[in-house]
N, C-alpha and C positions, 0 to 999 in steps of 0.2 A: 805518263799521266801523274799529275800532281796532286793527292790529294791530304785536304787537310780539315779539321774534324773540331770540333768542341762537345762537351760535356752538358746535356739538358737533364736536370731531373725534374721529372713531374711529383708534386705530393698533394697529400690532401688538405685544403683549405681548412686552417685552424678552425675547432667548432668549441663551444660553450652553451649550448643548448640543457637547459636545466626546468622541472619542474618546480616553481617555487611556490605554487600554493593549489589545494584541490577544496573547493567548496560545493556543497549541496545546499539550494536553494529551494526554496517554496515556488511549486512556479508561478512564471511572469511578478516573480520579486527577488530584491535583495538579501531576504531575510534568511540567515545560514539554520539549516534544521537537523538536529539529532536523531528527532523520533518523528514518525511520518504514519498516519494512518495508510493500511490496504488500502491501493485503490487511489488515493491520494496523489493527485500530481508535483514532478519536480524538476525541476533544471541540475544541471551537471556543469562548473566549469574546472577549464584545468590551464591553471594560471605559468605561463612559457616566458622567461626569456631567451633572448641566443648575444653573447657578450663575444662572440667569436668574429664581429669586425664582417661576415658574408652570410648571404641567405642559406638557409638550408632547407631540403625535404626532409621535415618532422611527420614519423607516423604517431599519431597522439590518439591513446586508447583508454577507456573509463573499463577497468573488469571488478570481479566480485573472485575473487581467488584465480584459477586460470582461465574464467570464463570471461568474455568480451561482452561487454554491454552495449556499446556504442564504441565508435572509433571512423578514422578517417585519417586523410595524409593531406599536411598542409606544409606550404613553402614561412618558414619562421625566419624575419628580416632581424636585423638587429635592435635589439630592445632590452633597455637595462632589467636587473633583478627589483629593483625599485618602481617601474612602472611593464609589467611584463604585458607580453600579449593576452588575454581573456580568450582561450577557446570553448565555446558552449554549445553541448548536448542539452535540449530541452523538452520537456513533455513524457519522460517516464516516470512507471509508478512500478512499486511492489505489489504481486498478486498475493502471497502468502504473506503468513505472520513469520518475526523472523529477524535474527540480527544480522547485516550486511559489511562487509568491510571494504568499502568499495575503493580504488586507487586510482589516480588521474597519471598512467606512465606517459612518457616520452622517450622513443628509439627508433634509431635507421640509422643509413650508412656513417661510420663514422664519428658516430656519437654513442656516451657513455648513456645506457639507461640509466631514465629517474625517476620516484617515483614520488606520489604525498597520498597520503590514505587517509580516510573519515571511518568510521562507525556508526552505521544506522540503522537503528531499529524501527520495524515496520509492526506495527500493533495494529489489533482488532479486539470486538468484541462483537457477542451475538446477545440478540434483543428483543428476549418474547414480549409481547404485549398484547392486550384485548381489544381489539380496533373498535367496538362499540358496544354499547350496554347489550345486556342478553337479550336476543328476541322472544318475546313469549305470542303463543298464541293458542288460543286465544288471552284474551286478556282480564275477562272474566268469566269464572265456568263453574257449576254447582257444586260444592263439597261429592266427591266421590269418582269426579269426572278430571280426564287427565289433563295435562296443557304439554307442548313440548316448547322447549328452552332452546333458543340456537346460540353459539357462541361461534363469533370471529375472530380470527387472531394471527398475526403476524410479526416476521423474525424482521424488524427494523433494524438489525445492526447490520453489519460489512461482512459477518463470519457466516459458516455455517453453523447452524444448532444442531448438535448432536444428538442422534435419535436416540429419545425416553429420558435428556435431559432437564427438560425444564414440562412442566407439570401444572395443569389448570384446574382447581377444586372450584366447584358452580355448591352454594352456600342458600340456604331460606331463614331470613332472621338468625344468619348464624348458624344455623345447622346444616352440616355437610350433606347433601344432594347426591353429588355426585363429583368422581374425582376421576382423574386420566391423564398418561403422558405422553407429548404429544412427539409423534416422528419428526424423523430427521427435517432438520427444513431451510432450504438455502436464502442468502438477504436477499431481503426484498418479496420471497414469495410467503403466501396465506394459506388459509384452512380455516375451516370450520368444522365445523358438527353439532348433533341434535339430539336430546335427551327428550325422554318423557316421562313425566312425572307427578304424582299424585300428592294434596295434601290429605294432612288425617284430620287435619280442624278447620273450620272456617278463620276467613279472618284473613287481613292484609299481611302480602308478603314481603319482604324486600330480598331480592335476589341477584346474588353477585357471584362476578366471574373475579380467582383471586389466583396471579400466577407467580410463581416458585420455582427456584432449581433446584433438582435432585444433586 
């Protein structure tokens, strides 16, 4: 038997797969953002080329230190550093307040991890307000006869209001009434409450609710 043989190596198809740029967007725009309210919607892209002349499977991942935000495996064809592929995560927000440093990597077989990183800060603020003039009632009553006061109020910002923070003093021509601070209270939710109250004189009042932080 005659036999006769040649020499095959197999190797790995040259790869150049590089992140060359990571942006945070406003979402459903262009516009690149540093500080982002809580809550506040945003797009993610993570800018790929592959100069390596063959497709590759890119696993392309957005994290916040070792934590994965978003991520996925895409086949990355060849595409200069000058017009890279665009791959985008859309439609996350920050729950907390909070500076983020978030990194657009790319890695898989055969290719050198890369990475480009932003900084973003996620701000809030909490926002006592008196949702309507004081309720009185009655509205006129004889010198010596009481009325009770109702006050509405509500945390309009994105945070929570820390209980016994922010503080409502209810005033008659300027004279302190009555004062109280007001519990914990998360956006968006209300409170009220009801005071009663006597004058010592006759005579028109004007009555107001005036809020303050401790």
């Amino acid at each position: 038997m005659v036999e006769k043989c040649v020499n095959l190596t197999i190797i790995t198809a040259p790869s150049n797969v590089v992140v060359e740029d990571f942006e945070v967007y406003l979402a459903g725009t262009t516009t690149p953002v540093s500080v982002l309210n809580i809550g506040e919607h945003f797009d993610m892209v993570v800018y790929v080329s592959n100069t390596g002349g063959i497709a590759h499977e890119v696993v392309i991942q957005v994290k916040h230190g070792e934590t994965v935000i978003r991520g996925g495996t895409f086949e990355i064809g060849e595409c200069p550093p000058e017009s890279p592929l665009a791959i985008t995560f859309d439609d996350e927000y920050f729950g907390e307040i909070g500076i983020y440093n978030l990194c657009g990597v790319a890695s898989g077989n055969g290719i050198t991890p890369t990475q480009d990183c932003k900084s973003i800060e996620a701000i809030g603020e909490y926002r006592l307000d008196v949702m309507e003039v004081p309720e009185i009632l009655p509205s006129t009553v004889e010198l010596g006869d009481p009325v009770s006061i109702t006050v509405k109020y509500k945390n309009t910002g994105n945070i929570l209001l820390p209980p016994n923070k922010g503080r409502i003093t209810l005033t008659a021509n300027l004279e302190n009434i009555d004062q109280r601070l007001i519990p914990e209270l998360a956006p968006g939710a209300s409170g009220s409450y009801t005071v009663n109250w006597t004058a010592e004189e006759a005579g028109t009042y004007s009555i107001c609710a005036i809020v303050a932080y401790m």
